[in-house]
DRENDOKE-933352 format. One record per residue (C-alpha): residue in three letters; chain; x, y, z. Coordinates in nm, 4 decimals. Layout:
BEGIN
  residuo  cadena        px        py        pz
      ALA       A         X         Y         Z
...
//
This chain:
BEGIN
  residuo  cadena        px        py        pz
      UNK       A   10.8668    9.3664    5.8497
      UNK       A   10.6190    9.4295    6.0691
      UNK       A   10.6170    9.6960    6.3286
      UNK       A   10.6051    9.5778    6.6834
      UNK       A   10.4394    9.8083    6.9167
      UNK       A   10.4884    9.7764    7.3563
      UNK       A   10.2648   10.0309    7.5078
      UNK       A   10.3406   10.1602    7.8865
      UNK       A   10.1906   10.4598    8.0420
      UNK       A   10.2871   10.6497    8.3928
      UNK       A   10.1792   10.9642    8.6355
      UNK       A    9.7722   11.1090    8.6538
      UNK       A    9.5184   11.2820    8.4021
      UNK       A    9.1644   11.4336    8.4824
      UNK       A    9.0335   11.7719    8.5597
      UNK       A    9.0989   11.7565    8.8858
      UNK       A    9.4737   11.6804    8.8229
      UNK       A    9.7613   11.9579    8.9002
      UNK       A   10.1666   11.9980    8.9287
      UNK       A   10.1410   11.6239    8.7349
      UNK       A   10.1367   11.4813    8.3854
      UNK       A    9.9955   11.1849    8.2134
      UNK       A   10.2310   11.0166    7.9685
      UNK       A   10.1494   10.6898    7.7111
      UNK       A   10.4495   10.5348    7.4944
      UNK       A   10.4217   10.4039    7.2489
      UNK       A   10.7697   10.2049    7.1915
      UNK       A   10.8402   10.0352    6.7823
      UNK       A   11.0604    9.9410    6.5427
      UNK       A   11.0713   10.1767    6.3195
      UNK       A   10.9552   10.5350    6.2564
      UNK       A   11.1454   10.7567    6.4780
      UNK       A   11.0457   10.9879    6.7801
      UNK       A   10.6960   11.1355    6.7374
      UNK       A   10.6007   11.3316    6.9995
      UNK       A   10.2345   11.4961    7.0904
      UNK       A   10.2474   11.7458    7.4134
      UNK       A    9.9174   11.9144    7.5073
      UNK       A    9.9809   12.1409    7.7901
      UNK       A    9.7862   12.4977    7.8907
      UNK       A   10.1286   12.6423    7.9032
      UNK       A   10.2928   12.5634    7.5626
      UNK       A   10.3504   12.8406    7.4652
      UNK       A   10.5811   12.9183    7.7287
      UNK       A   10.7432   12.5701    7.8186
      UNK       A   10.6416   12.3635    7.5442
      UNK       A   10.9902   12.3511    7.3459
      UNK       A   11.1667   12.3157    7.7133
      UNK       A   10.9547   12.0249    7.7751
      UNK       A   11.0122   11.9052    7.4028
      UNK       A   11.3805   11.9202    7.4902
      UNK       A   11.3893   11.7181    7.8410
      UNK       A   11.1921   11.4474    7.6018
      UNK       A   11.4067   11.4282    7.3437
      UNK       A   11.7269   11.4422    7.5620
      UNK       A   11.5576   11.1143    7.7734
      UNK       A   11.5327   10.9481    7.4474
      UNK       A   11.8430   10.9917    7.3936
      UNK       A   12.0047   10.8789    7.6922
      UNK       A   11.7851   10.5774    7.6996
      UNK       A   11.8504   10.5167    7.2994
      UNK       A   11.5422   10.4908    7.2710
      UNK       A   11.5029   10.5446    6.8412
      UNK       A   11.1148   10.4615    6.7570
      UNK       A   10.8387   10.5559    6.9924
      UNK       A   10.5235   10.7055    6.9723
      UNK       A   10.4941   10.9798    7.3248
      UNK       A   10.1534   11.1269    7.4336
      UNK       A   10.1894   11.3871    7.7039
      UNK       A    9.8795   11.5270    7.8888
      UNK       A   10.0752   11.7979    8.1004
      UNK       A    9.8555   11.9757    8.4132
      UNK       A   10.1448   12.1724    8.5028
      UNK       A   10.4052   11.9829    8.6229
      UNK       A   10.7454   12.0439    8.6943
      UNK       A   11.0571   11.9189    8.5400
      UNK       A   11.1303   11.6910    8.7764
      UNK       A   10.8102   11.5582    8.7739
      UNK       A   10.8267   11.5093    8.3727
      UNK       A   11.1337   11.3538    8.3465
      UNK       A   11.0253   11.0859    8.6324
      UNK       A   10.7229   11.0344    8.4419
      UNK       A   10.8482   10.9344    8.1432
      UNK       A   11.1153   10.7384    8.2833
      UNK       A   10.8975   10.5556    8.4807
      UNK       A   10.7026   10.4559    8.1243
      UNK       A   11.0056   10.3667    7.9848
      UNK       A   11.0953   10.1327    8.2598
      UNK       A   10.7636    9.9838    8.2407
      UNK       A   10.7939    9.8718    7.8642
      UNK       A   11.0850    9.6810    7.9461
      UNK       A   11.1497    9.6144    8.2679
      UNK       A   11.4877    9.4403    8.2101
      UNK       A   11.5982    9.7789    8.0887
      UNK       A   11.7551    9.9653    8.4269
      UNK       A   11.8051   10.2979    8.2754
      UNK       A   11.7814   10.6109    8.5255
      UNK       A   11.8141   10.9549    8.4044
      UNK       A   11.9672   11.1711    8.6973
      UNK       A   11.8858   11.5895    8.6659
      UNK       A   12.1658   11.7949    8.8067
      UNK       A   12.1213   11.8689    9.2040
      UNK       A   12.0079   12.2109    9.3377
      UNK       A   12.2514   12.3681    9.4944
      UNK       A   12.0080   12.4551    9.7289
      UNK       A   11.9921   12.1091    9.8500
      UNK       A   12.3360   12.0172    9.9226
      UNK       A   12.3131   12.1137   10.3423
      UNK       A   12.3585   11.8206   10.5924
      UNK       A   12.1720   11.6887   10.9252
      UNK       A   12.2831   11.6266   11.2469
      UNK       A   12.2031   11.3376   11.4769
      UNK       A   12.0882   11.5952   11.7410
      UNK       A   11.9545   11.8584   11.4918
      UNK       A   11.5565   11.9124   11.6429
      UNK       A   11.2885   11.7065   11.5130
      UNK       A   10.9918   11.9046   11.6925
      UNK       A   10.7601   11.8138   11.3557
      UNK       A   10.8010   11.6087   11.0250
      UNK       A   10.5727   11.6550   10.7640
      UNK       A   10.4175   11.3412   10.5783
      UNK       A   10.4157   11.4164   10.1525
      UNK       A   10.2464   11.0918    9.9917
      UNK       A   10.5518   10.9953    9.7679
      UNK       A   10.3103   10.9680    9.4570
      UNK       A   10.1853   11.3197    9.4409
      UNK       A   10.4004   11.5996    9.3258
      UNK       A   10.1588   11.8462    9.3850
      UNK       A   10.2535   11.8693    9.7396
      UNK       A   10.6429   11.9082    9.7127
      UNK       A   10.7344   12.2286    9.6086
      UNK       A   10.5870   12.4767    9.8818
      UNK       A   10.6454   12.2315   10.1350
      UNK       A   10.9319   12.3650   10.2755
      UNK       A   10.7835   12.7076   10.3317
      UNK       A   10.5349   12.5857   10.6547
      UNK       A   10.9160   12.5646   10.8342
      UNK       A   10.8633   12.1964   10.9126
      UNK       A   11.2243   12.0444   11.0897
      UNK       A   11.1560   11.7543   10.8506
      UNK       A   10.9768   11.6855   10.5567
      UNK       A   10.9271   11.2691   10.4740
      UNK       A   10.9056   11.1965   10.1657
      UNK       A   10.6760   10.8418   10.1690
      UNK       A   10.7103   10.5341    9.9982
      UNK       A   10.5245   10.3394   10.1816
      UNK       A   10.1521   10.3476   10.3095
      UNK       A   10.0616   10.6346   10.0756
      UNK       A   10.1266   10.4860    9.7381
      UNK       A    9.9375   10.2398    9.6002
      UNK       A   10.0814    9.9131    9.5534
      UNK       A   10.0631    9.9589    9.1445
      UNK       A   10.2711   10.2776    9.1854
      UNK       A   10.5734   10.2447    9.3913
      UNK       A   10.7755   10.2124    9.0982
      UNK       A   10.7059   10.5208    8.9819
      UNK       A   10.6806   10.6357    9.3752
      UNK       A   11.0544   10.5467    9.3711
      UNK       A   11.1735   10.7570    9.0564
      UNK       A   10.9235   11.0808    9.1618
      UNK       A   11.0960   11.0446    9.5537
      UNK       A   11.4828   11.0551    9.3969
      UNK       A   11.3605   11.3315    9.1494
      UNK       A   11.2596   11.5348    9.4139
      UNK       A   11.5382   11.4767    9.6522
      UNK       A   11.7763   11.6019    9.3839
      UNK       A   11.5413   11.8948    9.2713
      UNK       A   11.3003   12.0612    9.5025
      UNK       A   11.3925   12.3207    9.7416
      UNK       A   11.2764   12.2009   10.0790
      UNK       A   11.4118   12.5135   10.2612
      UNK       A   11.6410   12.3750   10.4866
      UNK       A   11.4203   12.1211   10.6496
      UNK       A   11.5578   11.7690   10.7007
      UNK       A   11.4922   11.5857   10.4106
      UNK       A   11.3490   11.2432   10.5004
      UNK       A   11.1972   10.9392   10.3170
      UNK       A   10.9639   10.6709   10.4280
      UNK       A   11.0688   10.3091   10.2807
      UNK       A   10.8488   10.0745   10.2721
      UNK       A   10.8176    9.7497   10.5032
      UNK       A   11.1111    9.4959   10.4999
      UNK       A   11.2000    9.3536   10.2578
      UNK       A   11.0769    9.5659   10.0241
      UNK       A   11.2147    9.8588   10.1687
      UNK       A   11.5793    9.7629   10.0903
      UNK       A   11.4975    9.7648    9.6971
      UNK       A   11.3862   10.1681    9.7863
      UNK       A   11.7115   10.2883    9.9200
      UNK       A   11.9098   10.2370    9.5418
      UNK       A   11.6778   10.5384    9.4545
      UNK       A   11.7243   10.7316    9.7738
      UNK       A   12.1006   10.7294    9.9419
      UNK       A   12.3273   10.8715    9.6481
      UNK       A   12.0519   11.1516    9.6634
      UNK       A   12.0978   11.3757    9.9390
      UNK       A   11.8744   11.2229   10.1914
      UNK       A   11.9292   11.2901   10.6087
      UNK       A   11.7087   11.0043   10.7413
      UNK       A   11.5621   10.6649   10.6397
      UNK       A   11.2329   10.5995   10.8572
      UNK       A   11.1761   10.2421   10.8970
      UNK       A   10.8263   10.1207   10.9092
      UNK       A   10.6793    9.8365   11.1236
      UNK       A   11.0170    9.8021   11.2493
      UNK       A   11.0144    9.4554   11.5190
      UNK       A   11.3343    9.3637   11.5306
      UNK       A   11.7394    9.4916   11.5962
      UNK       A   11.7698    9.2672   11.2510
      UNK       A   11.6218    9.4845   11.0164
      UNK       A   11.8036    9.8199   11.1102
      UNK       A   12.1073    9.5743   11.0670
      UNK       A   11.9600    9.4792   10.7293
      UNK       A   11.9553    9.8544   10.6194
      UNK       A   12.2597    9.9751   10.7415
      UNK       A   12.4294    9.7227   10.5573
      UNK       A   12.2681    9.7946   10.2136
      UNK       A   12.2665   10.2022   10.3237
      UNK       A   12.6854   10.1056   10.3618
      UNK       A   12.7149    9.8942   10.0515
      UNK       A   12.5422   10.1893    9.8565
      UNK       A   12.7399   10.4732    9.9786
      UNK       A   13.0589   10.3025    9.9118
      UNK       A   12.9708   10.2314    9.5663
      UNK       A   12.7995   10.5555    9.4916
      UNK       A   13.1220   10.7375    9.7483
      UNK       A   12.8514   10.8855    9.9676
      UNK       A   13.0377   11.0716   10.2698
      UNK       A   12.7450   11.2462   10.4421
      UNK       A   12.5995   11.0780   10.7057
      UNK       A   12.2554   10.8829   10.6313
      UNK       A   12.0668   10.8579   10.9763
      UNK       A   11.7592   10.5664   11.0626
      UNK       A   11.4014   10.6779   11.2457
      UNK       A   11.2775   10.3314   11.3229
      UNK       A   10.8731   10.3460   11.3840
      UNK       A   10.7236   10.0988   11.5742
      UNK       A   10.3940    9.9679   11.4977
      UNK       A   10.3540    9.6284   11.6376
      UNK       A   10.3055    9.4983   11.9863
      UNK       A   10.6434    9.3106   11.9122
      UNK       A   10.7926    9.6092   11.8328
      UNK       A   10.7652    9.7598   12.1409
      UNK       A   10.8943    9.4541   12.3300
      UNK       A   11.1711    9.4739   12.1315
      UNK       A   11.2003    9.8484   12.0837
      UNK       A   11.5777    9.8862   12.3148
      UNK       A   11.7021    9.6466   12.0989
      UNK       A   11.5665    9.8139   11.7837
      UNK       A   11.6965   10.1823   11.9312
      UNK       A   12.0145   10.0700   12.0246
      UNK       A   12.0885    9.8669   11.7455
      UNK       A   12.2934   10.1148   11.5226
      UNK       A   12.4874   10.4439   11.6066
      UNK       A   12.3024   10.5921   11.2790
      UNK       A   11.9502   10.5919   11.4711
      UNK       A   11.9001   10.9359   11.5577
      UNK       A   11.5156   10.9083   11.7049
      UNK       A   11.2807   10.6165   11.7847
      UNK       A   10.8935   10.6706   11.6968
      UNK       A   10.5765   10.5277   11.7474
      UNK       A   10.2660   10.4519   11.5033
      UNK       A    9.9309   10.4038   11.6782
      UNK       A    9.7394   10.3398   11.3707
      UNK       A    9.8997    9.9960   11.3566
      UNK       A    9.9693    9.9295   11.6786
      UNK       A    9.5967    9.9465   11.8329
      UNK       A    9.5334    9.7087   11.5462
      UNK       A    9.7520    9.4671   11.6071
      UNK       A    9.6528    9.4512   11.9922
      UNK       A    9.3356    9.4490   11.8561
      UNK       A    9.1299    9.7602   12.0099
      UNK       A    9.0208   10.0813   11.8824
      UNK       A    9.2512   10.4129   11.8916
      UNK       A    9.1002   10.7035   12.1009
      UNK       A    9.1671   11.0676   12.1969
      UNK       A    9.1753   10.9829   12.5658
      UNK       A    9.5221   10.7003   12.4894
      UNK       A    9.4487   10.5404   12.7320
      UNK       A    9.5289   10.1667   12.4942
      UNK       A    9.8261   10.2776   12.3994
      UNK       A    9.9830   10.4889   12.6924
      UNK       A   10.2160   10.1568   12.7829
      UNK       A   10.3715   10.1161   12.4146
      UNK       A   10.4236   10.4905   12.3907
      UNK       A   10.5993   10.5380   12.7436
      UNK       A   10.8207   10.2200   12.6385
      UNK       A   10.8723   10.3893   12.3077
      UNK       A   10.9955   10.7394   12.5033
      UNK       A   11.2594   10.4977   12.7844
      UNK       A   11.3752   10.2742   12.4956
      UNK       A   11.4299   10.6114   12.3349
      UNK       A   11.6205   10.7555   12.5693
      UNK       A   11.7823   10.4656   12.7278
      UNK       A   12.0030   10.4078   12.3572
      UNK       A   12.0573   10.7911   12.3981
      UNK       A   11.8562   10.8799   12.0883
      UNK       A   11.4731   11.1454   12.0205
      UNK       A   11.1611   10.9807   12.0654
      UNK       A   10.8743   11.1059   11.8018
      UNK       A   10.5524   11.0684   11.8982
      UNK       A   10.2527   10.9374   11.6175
      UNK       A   10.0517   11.1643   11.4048
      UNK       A    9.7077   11.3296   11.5106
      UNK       A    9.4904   11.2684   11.2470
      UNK       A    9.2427   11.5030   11.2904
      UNK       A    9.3676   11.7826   11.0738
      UNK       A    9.0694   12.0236   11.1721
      UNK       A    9.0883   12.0103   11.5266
      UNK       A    9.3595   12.2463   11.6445
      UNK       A    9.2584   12.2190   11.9990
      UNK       A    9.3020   11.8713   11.9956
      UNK       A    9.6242   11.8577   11.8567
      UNK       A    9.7579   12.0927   12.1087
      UNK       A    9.6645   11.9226   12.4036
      UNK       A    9.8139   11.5788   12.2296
      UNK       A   10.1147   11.7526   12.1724
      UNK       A   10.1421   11.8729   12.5396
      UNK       A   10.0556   11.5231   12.6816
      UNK       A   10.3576   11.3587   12.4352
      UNK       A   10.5900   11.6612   12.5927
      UNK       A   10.4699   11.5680   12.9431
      UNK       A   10.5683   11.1672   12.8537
      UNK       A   10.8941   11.2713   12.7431
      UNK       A   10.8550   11.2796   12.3229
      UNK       A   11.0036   11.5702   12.1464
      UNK       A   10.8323   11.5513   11.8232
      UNK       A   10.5348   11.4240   11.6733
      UNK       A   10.4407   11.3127   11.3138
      UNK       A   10.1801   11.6502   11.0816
      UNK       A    9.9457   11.5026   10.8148
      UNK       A    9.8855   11.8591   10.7193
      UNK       A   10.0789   12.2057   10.7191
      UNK       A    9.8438   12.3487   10.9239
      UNK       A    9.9321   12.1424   11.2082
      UNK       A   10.3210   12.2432   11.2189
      UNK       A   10.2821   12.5768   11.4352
      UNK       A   10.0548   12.4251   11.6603
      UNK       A   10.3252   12.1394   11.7309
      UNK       A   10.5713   12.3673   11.7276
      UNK       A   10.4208   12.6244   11.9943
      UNK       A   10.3287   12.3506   12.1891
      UNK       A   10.6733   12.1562   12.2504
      UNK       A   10.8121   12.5371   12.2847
      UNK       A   10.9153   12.5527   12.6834
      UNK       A   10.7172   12.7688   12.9211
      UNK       A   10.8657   13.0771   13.0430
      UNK       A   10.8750   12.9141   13.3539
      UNK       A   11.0689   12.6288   13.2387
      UNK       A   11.2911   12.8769   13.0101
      UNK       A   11.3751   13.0708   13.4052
      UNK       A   11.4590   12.8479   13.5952
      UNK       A   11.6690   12.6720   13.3339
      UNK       A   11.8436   12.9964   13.2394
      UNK       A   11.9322   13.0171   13.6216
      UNK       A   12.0580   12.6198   13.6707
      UNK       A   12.2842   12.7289   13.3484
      UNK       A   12.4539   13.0227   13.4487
      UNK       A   12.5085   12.8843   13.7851
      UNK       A   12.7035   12.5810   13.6825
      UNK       A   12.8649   12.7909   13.4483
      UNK       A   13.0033   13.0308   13.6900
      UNK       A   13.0498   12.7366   13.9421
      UNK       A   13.3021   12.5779   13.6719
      UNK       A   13.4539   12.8830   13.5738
      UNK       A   13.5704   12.9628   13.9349
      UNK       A   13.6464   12.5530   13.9388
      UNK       A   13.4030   12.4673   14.2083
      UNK       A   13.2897   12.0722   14.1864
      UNK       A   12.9420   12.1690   14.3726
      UNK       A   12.6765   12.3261   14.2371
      UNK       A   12.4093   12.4729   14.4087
      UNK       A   12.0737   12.7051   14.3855
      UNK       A   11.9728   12.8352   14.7166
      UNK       A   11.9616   12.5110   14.9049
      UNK       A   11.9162   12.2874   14.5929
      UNK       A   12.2383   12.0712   14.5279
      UNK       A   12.2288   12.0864   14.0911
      UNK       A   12.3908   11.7726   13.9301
      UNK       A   12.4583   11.6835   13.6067
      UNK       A   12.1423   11.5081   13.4086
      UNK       A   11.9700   11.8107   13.5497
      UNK       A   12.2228   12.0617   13.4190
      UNK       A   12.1865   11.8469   13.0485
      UNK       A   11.7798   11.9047   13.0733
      UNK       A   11.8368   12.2699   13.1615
      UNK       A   12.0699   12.3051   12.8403
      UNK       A   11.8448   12.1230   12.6617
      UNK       A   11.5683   12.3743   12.7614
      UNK       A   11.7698   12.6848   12.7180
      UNK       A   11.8850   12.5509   12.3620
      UNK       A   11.5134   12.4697   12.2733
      UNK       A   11.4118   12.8373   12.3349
      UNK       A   11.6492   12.9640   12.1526
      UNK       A   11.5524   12.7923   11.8403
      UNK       A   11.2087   12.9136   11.9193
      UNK       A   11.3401   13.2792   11.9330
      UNK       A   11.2188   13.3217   12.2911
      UNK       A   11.5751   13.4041   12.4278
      UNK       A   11.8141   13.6849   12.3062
      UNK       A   12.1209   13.6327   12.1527
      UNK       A   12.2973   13.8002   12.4892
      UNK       A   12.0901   13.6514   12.7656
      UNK       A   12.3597   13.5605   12.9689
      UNK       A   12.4730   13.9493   12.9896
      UNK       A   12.1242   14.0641   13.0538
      UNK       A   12.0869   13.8072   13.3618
//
């Protein structure tokens, strides 16, 4: 009989290449497993990552194959999605999925009011970024699925993004993932929501029909995979009929936590060009920021994509805090202290909040129903934005612990 041969391949090679591997199967009839690694570190890992192959095979019964494995340093997690993703692609009937145990590390949950000051964008294909994310203390880190891969790899996208959601320590920040655009992006969450994941950003979101759409597959999911931690939705608008839509979209679900904006897209589609000065986009972004706040949820302003221009990105950031956003998209790690520095509150802002607490707090304690500052009547929204302020400082370590006693 003669042997049959299907040959798939998945992940990078070249010199250039790090934290990835390059992997060709060979799949037949006969023969067995033959396996050829080349790796600079061998001699130290080579029988581990000899054992995560063999184990795969395994679990996929997968008897006769031929594997070729360029490795440039990559992780486990990395490996094992890698090969999967090559054994899906020789027969893509066959829906196997080989699941490594989750860090303990990663097992912490969100909140729909935890801060999202800055989110950092990883391109879901490249696992070269992942591991030392978490150290630049970003509040989120997205995961993307969507403009960032290449159309040829968002299979293997998918695999490498639940890998990585079970695997790498993100320190704590909230652990996000871009889909990509309806419908498409409903075919991304099987590989996301039984994974530990705090919030689903929705891309090129127009309508209250779409966060609909997801929340119903995010339910349908969680219930067959007994998910209890919450799952919350970042819609981002992009489109001109996105923002005339954009209360619908924010209000449409209890799970949407913020409401962002993405000017890339959106100058494009009102067809003019994107500048420093905003002035094209100032009306999207300020209906962005009421929708926002009118459903009661964040709003996130875009990225800056200059990454070299710290300046820049400083002012941006205090013109979005000035409009009322209280976060804003990093293409690069450098950018996450600026952002975070800037949205910090003045120590103006931080006094004279500090007093408009304490004095409704003393006014309630002694069961007074006015509150007052000199001459100033204080009511409530302005009490909320003085918490909010006070809070905000103190998760920018620019209060003490016993403020209250010291004032």
């Amino acid at each position: 009989m003669k042997n049959k041969i299907t040959k798939s391949f998945a992940g990078k090679r070249g010199d250039k290449i790090k934290s990835d591997c390059y992997i060709e199967l060979k799949k037949k009839s006969a023969g067995g497993i033959k396996l050829k690694l080349e790796s600079k570190v061998s001699s130290m890992y080579g029988s581990q990552i000899e054992d995560l192959i063999f184990d795969m095979c395994r679990s996929f019964r997968l008897r006769h194959a031929e594997i070729i494995i360029n490795d440039f340093g990559a992780l486990p997690f990395v490996i094992a999605a890698r090969f999967e993703s090559a054994v899906r692609r020789s027969e893509p009937e066959f829906n196997c999925e080989y699941l490594l145990e989750i860090s303990k590390k990663n097992k912490y949950k969100s909140s729909k009011e935890r801060m999202r000051r800055s989110r950092l964008y990883l391109p879901g294909n490249e696992p070269k970024f992942y591991p030392n994310a978490g150290l630049h203390q970003p509040d989120g880190i997205i995961l993307d699925l969507e403009d960032s891969v290449a159309h040829s790899e968002k299979d293997s996208a998918q695999i490498l993004v639940r890998n990585a959601l079970r695997s790498v320590d993100f320190y704590k920040a909230e652990r996000m993932v871009r889909i990509n655009q309806l419908p498409k992006g409903l075919d991304d969450l099987k590989f996301i929501v039984p994974h530990n994941v705090h919030v689903i950003l929705i891309p090129k979101c127009e309508s209250a029909e779409q966060i609909n759409l997801v929340e119903e597959e995010i339910g349908r999911l969680k219930s067959k995979h007994k998910i209890k931690n919450d799952i919350f939705f970042m819609p981002i608008i992009e489109s001109a009929l996105g923002v005339i839509n954009s209360f619908d979209i924010a209000s449409a679900s209890n799970m949407n936590c913020a409401l962002a904006v993405g000017l890339e897209d959106y100058t494009a589609d009102i067809g003019v060009q994107r500048t420093d000065e905003g002035k094209e986009s100032l009306w999207a972004r300020s209906m962005i920021i009421n929708s926002a706040k009118a459903a009661g949820i964040q709003a996130i302003d875009t990225v800056y994509s200059d990454v070299t221009n710290m300046e820049g990105l400083h002012e941006s950031v205090i013109e979005a805090k000035m409009l009322g956003f209280e976060g804003k998209g990093c293409i690069h790690p450098r950018q996450i202290k600026v952002v975070h520095e800037a949205f910090a509150p003045t120590s103006e802002e931080i006094d004279k909040a500090k007093k408009i607490v304490m004095a409704f707090e003393e006014a309630e304690a002694k069961g007074i129903g006015v509150v007052s500052i000199g001459s100033k009547m204080i009511d409530a929204p302005v009490v909320k934005r003085a918490r909010k302020i006070v809070k905000l400082a103190e998760n920018n370590n620019l209060l003490s612990k016993n403020w209250r006693e010291e004032n």
